[in-house]
KOLBA-650482 format. One line per field, with one value per residue (C-alpha): x, y, z; residue number from 1; residue in three letters. Coordinates in pm, 1 decimal. Each point is the difference from the previous one (the first is absolute). Layout:
<nodes>
c1	c(X	...)
c2	c(Y	...)
c3	c(Z	...)
k	c(NUM	...)
r	c(ALA	...)
</nodes>
This chain:
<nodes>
c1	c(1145.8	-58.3	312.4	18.0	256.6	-119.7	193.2	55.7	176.9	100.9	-339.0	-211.4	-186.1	105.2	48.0	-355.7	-103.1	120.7	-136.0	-352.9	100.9	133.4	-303.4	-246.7	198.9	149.1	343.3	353.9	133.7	405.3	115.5	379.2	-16.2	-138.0	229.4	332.2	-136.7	-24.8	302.7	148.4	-183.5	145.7	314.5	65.8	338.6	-281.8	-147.1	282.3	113.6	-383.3	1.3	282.0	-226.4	-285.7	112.2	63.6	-329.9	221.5	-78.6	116.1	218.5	-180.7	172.5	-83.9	-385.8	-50.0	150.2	-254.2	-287.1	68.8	54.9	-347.9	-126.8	97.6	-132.9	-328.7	-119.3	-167.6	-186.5	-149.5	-224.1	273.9	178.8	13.6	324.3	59.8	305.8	168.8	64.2	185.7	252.0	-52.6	292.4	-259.9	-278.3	164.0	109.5	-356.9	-145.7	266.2	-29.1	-366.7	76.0	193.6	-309.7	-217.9	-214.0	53.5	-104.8	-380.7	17.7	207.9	-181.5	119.2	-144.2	37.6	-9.3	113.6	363.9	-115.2	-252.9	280.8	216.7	-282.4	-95.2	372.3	24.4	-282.5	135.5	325.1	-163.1	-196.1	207.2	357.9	130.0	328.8	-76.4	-297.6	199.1	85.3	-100.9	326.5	4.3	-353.7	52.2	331.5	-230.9	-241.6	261.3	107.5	-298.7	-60.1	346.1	-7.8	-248.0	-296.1	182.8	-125.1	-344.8	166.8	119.5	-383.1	-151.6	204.7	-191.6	-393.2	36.0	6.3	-277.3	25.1	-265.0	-95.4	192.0	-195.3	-285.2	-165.1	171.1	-331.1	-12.2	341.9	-78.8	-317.6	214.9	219.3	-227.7	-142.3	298.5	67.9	-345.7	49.3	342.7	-136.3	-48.6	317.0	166.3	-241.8)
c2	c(-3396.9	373.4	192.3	372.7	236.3	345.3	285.0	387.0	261.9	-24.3	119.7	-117.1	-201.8	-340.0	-195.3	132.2	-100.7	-332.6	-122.9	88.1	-218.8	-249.7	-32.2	-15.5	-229.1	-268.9	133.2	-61.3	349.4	71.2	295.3	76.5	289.4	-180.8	-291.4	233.2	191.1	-328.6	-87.7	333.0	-55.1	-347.7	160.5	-255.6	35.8	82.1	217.1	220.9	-15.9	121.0	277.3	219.1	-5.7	76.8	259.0	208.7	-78.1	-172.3	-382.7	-278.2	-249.5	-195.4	-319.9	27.0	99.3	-289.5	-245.0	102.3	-31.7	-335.6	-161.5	159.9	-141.4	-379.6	51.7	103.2	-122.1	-304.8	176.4	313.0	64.3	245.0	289.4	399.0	112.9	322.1	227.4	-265.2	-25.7	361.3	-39.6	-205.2	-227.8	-127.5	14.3	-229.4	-209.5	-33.5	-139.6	-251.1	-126.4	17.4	-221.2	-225.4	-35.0	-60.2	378.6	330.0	330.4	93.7	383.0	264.1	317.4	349.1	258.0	289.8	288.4	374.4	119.6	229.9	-270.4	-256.7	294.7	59.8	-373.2	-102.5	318.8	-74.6	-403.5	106.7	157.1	-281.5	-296.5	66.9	-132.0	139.6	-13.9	230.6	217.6	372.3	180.3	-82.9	-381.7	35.7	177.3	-233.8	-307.8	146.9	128.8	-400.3	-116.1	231.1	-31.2	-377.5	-204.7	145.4	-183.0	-314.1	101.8	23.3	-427.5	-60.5	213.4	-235.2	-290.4	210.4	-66.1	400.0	167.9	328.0	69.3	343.7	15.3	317.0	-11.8	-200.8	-381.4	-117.7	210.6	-122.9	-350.3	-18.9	115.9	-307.1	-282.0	119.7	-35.3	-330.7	-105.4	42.3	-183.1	-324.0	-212.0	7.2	-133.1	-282.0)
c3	c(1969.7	17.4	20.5	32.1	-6.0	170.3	-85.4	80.3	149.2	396.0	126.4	-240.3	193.0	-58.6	324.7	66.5	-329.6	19.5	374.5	-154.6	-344.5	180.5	251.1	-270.3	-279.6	253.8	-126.3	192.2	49.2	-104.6	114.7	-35.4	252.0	267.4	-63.1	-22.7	325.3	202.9	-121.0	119.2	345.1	38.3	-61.0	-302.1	-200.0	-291.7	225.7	119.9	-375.5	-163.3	307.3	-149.0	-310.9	126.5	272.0	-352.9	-167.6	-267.5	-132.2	160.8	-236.3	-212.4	100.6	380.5	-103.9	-275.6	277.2	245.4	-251.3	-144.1	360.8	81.5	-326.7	114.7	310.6	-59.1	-392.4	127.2	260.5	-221.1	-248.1	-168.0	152.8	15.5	-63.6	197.4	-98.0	-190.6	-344.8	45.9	-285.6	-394.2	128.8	281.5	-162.8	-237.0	281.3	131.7	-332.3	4.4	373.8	-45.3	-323.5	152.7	280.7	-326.7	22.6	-104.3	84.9	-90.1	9.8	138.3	117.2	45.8	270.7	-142.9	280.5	-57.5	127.9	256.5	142.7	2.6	199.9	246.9	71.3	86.3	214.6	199.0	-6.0	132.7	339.1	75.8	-104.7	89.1	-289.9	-97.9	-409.7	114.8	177.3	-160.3	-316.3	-132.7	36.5	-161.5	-276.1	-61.6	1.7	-212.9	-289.1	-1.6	-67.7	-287.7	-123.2	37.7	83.1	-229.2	-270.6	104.2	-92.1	-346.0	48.6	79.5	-271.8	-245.3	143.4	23.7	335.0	143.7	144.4	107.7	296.9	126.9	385.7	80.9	224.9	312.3	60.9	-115.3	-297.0	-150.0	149.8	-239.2	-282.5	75.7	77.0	-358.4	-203.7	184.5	-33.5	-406.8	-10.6	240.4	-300.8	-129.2	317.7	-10.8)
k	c(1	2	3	4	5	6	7	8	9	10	11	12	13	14	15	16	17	18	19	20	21	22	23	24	25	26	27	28	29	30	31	32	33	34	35	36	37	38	39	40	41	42	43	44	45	46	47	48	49	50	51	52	53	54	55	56	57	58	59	60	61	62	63	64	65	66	67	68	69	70	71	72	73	74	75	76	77	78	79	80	81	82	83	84	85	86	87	88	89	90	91	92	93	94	95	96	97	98	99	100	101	102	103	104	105	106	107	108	109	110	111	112	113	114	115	116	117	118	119	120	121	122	123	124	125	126	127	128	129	130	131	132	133	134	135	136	137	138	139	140	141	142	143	144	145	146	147	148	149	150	151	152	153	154	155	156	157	158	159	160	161	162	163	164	165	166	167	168	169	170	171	172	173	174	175	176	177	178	179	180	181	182	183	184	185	186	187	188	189	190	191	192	193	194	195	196)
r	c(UNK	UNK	UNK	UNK	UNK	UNK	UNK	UNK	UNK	UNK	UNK	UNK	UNK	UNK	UNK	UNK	UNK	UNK	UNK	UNK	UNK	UNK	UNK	UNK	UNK	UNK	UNK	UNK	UNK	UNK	UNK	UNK	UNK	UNK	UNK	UNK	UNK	UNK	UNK	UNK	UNK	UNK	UNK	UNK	UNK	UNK	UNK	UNK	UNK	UNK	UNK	UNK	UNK	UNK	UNK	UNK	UNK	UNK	UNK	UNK	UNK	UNK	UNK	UNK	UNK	UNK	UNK	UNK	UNK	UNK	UNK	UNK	UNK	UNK	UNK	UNK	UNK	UNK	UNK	UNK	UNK	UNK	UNK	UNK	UNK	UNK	UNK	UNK	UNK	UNK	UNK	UNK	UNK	UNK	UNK	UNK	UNK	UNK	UNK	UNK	UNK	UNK	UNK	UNK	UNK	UNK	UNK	UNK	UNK	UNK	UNK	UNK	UNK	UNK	UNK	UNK	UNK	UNK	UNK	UNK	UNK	UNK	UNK	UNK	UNK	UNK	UNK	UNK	UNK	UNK	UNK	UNK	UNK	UNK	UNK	UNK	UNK	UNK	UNK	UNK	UNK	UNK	UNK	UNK	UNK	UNK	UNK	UNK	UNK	UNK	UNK	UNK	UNK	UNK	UNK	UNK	UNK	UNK	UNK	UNK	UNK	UNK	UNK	UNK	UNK	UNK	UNK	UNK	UNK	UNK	UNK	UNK	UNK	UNK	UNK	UNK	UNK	UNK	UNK	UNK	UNK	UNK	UNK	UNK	UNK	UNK	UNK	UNK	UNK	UNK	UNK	UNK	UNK	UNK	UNK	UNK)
</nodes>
């Protein structure tokens, strides 16, 4: 199997990133955002729980996001050629909970990229989200900046857990969509053999 973990700042471009991967690689796409904010529309005791989280651009609990991803992971293994996962591992506790449900499912993760975008891009792209999309992480400079200072201050150490393993690649997130998705399919290109 091919399993990626995508990585970066809010507004770096992943969910983009990732319907492009997924389209060309045959891969199962596992996004924890989408799957906390249908939770939250479904009005889900997970849901209403993950929404007073992510109404303050802070992290929702580990436990309630590595439930969600290993139910996702039964569901869908025999019916993929690997996955994209999309905003989660976010913390070294769940990253270390991925490699040992993915274990358990006899795989492992084959690389774990990086977009790497500058701060004020990252500012302007969820600014511009915010007006279109109505979501209420996107909303206000505040809430922005909040969700960006949490991902420096704890999520980048993750790329730390996969460095251990030479599994990071960092991958320039400035650019066109096609630009950055050439920089991608290149890295994954170069890694194929080893999920053989």
């Amino acid at each position: 199997m091919l399993n990626i973990v995508l990585f970066g700042s809010p507004g770096a471009g992943k969910g983009t990133q990732s319907q492009k991967i997924i389209q060309k690689y045959n891969l199962m796409h596992l996004s924890t955002g989408d799957n906390l904010r249908n939770a939250i529309e479904r009005q889900t005791p997970r849901g209403i729980e993950a929404k007073k989280y992510m109404d303050r651009g802070e992290l929702v609990p580990d436990e309630v996001v590595i439930g969600i991803i290993g139910r996702r992971l039964d569901e869908f293994r025999d019916k993929t050629n690997g996955f994209v996962f999309d905003g989660f591992p976010r913390t070294k506790i769940q990253a270390r909970e991925l490699d040992d449900m993915l274990t358990e499912r006899g795989t492992s993760i084959t690389l774990m990229m990086a977009l790497e975008v500058e701060h004020s891009e990252l500012v302007n792209r969820l600014t511009n989200r915010g007006k279109s999309s109505g979501r209420p992480d996107d909303q206000g400079i505040e809430i922005i900046k909040n969700r960006i200072t949490i991902y420096n201050e704890r999520t980048k150490n993750v790329m730390d857990y996969y460095k251990a393993q030479q599994k990071y690649f960092g991958i320039d997130g400035m650019g066109t969509v096609d630009e950055i998705f050439d920089r991608i399919s290149n890295t994954i290109n170069q890694q194929m053999p080893k999920a053989k």
